[in-house]
N, C-alpha and C positions, 0 to 999 in steps of 0.2 A: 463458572459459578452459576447453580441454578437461580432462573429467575423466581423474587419472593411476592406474593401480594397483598400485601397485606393492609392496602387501602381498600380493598374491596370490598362491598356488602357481603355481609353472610361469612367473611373472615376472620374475624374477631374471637369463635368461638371455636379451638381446635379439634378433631373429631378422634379424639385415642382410639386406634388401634383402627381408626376407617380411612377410606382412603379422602381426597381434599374434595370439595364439592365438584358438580359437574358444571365445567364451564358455563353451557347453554343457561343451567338454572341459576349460577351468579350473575350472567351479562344480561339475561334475561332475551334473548337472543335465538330466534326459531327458522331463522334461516341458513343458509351452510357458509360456516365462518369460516371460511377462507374466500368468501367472496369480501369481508371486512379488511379482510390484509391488501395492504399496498401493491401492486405486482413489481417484480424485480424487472426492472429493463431492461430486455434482449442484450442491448449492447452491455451492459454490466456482466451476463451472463454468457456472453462469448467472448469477453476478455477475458474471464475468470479460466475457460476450458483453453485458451493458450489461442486461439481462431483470431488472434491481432492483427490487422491487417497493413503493411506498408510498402507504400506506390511510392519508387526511385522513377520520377520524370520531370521533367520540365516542360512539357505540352501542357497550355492553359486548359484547351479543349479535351486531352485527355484527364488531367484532372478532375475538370468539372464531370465530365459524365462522370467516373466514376465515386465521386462524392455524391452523386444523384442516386448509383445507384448502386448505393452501400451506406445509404442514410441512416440505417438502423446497426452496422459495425460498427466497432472503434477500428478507426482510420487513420493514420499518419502516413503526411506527404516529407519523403526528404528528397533534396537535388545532386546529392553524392553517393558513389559507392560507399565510400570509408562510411556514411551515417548510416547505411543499411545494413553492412556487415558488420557494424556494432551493435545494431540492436540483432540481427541474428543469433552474435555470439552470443548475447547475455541473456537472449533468451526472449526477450519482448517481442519478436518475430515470428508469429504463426503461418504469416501467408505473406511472400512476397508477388505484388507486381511489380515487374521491369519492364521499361521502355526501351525497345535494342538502340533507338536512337539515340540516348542519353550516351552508353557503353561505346556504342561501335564500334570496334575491329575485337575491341578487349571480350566480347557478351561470351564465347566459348569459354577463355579464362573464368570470366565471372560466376557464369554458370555450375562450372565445375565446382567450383570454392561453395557455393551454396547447396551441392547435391551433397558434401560431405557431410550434411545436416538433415539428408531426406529422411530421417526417421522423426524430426518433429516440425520438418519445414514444408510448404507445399509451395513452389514457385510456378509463376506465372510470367510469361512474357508476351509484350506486344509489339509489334513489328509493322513498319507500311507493309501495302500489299505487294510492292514489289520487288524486297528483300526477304517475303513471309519465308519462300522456300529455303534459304540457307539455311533455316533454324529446323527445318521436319526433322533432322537428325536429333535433335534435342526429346521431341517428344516422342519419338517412336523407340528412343534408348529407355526411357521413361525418367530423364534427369530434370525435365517440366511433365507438370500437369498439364496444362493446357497450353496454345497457341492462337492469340487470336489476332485479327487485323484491323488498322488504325483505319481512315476513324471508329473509334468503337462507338457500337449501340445502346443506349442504356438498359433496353431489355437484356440483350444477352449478355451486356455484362450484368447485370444483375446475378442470371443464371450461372454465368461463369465464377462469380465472387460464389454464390452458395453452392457448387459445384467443391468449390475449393474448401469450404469451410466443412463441406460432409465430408473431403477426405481429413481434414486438418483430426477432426473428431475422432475420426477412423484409428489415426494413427496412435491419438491417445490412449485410447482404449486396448492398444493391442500389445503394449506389456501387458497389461492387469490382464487379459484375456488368458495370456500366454503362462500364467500363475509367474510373474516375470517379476524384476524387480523394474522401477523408472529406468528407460532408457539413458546413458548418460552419454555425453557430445564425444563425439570419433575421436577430436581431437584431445589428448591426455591433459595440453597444456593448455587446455580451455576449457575442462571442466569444471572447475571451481564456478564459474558464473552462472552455470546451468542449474548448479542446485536447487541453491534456491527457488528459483523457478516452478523448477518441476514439479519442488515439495509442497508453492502453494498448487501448482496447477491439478497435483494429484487431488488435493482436497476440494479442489474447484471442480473436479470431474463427479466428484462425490454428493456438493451442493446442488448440481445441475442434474445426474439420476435423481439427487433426493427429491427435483423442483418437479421433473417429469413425473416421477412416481405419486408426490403431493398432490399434482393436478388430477389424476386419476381416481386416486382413492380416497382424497380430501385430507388434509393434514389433521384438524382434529378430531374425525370419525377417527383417522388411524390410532393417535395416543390416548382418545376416550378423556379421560380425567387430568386436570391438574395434576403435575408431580407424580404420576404415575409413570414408573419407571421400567424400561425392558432395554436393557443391555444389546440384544440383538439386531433393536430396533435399525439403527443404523445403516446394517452391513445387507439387513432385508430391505431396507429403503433402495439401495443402492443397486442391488440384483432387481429388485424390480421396473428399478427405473431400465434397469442395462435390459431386461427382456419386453418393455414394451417399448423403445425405441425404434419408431417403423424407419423401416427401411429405405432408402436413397431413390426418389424418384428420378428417374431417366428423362433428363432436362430433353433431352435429342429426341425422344419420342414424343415426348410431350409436345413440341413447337412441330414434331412433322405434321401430326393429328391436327392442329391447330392450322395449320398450313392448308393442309388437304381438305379441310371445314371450309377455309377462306376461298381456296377455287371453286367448290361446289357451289358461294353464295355467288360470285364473282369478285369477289375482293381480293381482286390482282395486285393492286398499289393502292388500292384508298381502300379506309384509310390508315394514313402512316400508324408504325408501330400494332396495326393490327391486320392485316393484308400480311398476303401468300407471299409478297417478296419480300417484308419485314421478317415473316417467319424463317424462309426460306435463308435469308443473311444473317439469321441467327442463329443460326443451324452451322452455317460454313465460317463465323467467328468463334462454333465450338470443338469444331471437328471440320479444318480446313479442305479434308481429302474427303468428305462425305459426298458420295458420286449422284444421288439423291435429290439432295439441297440444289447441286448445279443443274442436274438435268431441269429439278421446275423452274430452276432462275433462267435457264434458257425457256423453257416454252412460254412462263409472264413476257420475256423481252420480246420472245416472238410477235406475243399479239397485241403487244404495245407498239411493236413497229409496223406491224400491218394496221392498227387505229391509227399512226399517224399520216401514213400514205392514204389511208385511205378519207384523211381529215382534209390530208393537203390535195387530195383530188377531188376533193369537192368544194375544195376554197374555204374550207374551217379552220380557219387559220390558230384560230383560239385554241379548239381541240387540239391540233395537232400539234402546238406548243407544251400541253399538258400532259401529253401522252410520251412525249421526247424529257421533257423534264421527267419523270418517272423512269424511264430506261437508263436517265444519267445517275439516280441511285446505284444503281446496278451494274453497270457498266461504263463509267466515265470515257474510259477510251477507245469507247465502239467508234470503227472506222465507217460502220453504215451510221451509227448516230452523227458523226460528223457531219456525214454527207445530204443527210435528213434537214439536221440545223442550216445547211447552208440553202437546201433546198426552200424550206424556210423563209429565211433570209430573204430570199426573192423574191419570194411571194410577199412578204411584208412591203420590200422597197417597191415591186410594180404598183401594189395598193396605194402607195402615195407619191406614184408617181403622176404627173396630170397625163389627161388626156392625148393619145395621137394624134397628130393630123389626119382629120380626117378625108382631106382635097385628096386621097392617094388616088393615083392613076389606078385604072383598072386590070392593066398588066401587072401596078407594082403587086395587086392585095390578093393575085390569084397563086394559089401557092405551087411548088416547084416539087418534081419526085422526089430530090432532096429533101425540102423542106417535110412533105408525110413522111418520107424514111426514118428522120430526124425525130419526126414529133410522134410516130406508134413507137420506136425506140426508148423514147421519152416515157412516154405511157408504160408502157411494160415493164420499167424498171422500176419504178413507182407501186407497180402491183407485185412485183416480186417476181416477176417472170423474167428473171435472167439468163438460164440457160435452156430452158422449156416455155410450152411446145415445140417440139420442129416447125419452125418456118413462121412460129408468132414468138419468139422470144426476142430482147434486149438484144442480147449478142448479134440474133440473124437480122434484126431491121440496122441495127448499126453496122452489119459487113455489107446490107446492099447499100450503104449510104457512103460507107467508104469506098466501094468502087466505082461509085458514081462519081465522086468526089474527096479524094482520102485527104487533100490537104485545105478541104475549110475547117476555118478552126471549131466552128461546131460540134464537126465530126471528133477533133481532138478532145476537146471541153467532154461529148460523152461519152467516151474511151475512157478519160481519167474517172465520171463517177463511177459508171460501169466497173471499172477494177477495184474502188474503192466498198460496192458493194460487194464483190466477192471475194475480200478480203473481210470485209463485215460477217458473209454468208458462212467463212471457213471459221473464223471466229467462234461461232453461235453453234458450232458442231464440233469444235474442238477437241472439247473434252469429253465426248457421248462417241465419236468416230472421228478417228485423226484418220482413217482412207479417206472418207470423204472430205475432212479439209485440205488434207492433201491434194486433192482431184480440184477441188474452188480454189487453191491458191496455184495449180498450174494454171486454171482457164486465166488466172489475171493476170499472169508472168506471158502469158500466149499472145496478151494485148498489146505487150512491147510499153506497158507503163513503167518506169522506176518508182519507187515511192522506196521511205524507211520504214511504213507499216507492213510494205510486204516480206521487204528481206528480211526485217524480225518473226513474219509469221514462216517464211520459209526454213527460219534457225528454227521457230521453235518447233513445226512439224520434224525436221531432220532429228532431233532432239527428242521426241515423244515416239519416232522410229527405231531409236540407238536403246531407250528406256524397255519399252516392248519388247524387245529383242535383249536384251538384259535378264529382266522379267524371266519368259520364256525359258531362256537356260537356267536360271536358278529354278524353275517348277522342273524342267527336264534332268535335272543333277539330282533332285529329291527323288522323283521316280524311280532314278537308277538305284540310289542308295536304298529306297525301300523294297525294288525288286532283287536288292544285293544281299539283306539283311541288315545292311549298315543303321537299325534304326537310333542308337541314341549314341552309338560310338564310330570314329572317333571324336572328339570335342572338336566343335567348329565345322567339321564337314561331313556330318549325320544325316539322315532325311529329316527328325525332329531341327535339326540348325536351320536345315531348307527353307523349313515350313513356316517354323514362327519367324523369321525373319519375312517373310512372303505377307504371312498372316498381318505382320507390323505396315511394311511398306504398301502394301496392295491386296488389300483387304478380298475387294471385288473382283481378283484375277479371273481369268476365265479359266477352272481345270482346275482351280485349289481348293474345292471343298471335295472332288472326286480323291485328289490324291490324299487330301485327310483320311477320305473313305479307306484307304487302301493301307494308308498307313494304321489305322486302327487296325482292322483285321491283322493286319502281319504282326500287331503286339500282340495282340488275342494270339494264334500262334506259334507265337516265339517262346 
């Protein structure tokens, strides 16, 4: 029903055959009046486009972040499957996040059941870091949007929630795109509850161009007069809103820029949430295999670990507590961070320890080849010079020190840091070159240490050798098929199957954007 005014000045006397006064000169009103109107609240406005969001977990702390930092969504926490896939089915489900912890063993299962809805659902899952990698196959099939790692951040889950809500938009739009009718649920015996939904969220997609298009072009500049009417009004509101909707900024580039700012000022780690390794950790809770994000998380670690050695060698004790706490964002189970904290340690407890006697004979206080073998050994490893120079590194003062003496336990005590830094060393090269952690985790197998950080690190090199060599043959199989002709047939073992699967898994190959190269050309003439 149109709205009537007929309390208003100047309405009293109807105007036959003219159209109704002009707003501005009834309100009296010379400002642009749609700055008078109320604004509609985001969150009303992305419930309305279907962008609902609901977190299946039971982590207090993931909760909260993301309550923080989705303050302006409508949000619903439930702690069961059965409460998430009813609100999927019926439709109140825009965006799911899952906690794989809540799931466990079932999250494949689960997963599945909710892709059969990927035409109006966008799922999300969160995972510790060190079950992230079972689930890559999820995002790289494309049955999740994202993948990110516990504990989350609240910036990048921020990015990640509005990551998810441009595609959730995305998806609405592209029946109507498509001159399409609404989408309806996969399932036959589940369509009845979707209706509804759709049929307000269609009109809801119509409110929300009309809101973007309104903001642009002013709501009552567009209808001029009271009661003046134009039929088309509507369906051009709508289009217009659909063609100035800008485009999806690229959260990933945005935080690298952000990142590469922070190291130029030096904001390596301070301060938090705005520092190179905040960014840097925001980056790999978006896109876990970003090779980028790791390489600068390794080089911050680096020069955070060389500030603390070189804190702790000057007896700043303080420093070097602050520079170790920061590497522990990043790295909790660095095997040099350990070795650093203990190192640490020491230095605190001599601090308060009282003084030596000082009556010591003068034989006792004069030191022994041992004891300088021990203590440039000492020194060197503190500087990082563990396998270098010839004849000033770690390793060489502690092999003349073990044949001087191989069974005082000094000698053993820096055997075992020693190994633990280069297991630290191979770590921090890991994923930039597994040759060379390979080569750091023989020299610490060479010391005749056992530890569990090293046979994990020797699994997981042997494991990043078997992958590589994997890799390789699937780039070498594409080759052949596109030197065969094989490019798009037969299904499954094409050079086009080759490649996007490469393309998915291993973005950064070495030799897959040449063989792109090649494969283009051979379509061009085929």
């Amino acid at each position: 029903m149109a709205a009537r005014y007929e309390n208003l000045p100047g309405a009293e006397t109807p105007h036959p055959g003219a159209d109704f006064p002009n707003v501005r000169d009834v309100l009296r009103h010379r400002g642009p009046l749609d700055a008078t109107l109320p604004p509609t609240p985001i969150r009303e406005l992305l419930a309305a486009s279907g962008a609902t969001l609901f977190v299946l977990a039971t982590d207090a702390a993931l909760v909260t972040t993301v309550r923080r930092a989705a303050d302006q969504h409508p949000l619903f926490v439930v702690e069961t499957w059965a409460e998430l896939l009813a609100a999927v089915e019926s439709g109140r489900c825009g965006i799911a996040l899952v906690d794989a912890s809540v799931l466990g063993t079932r999250i494949p299962q689960c997963v599945a059941a909710l892709a059969v809805y990927a035409d109006r659902l966008v799922t999300l899952v969160a995972a510790d870091r060190a079950v992230a990698q079972e689930f890559v196959g999820f995002l790289s099939d494309g049955r999740i949007h994202r993948l990110v790692m516990k504990p989350l951040a609240i910036g990048a889950t921020r990015l990640l929630i509005e990551s998810a809500t441009a595609r959730r938009l995305q998806l609405r739009e592209e029946p109507a795109n498509d001159g399409a009718p609404a989408a309806a649920a996969v399932r036959p015996s589940r369509s009845l509850p979707w209706r509804w939904p759709a049929a307000v969220g269609a009109v809801a997609v119509v409110l929300v161009a009309a809101a973007v298009a309104g903001g642009w072009l002013g709501w009552w500049d567009r209808f001029g007069r009271l009661g003046a009417a134009d039929p088309a009004a509507p369906p051009a509101a709508a289009a217009a809103g659909a063609e100035t909707v800008p485009p999806p900024v690229d959260p990933i580039a945005e935080l690298r820029a952000k990142a590469a700012l922070a190291r130029e000022d030096g904001r390596l780690a301070e301060p938090v949430g705005d520092s190179a390794l905040d960014h840097y950790l925001a980056i790999l809770a978006l896109a876990p295999g970003d090779q980028e994000a790791r390489s600068g998380i390794s080089a911050v670690v680096a020069t955070l670990f060389t500030r603390a050695e070189e804190a702790l060698l000057a007896e700043s004790l303080e420093a070097a507590a602050a520079a170790l706490d920061q590497v522990r964002r990043a790295d909790p189970a660095s095997s040099r961070l350990a070795f650093l904290d203990a190192q640490l340690a020491r230095s605190l407890a001599a601090l308060a320890a009282p003084p030596a006697n000082a009556a010591r004979s003068p034989a006792a206080s004069a030191p022994t080849e041992l004891d300088s073998a021990l203590s440039l050994a000492t020194a060197r490893l503190r500087r990082g010079q563990l396998l270098g120079p010839a004849g000033d590194s770690a390793s060489a003062y502690l092999a003349r020190a073990a044949e001087i003496n191989a069974n005082d336990p000094r000698v053993a005590a820096l055997r075992t840091d020693l190994a633990a830094a280069l297991i630290a060393a191979s770590r921090l090269v890991f994923d930039s070159d597994v040759a060379a952690a390979a080569s750091l985790a023989g020299e610490a197998r060479r010391l005749g240490v056992e530890s569990a950080e090293l046979a994990a690190l020797e699994s997981d090199v042997a494991a990043a050798f078997a992958r590589e060599g994997e890799l390789a043959g699937r780039l070498d199989a594409a080759r052949a098929r596109v030197q065969s002709g094989a490019l798009f047939a037969p299904a499954g073992d094409s050079a086009l199957d080759y490649l996007a699967g490469l393309q998915t898994d291993a973005p950064y190959l070495a030799g897959l954007p040449q063989a792109w190269d090649a494969f283009r050309e051979a379509s061009a003439l085929a």
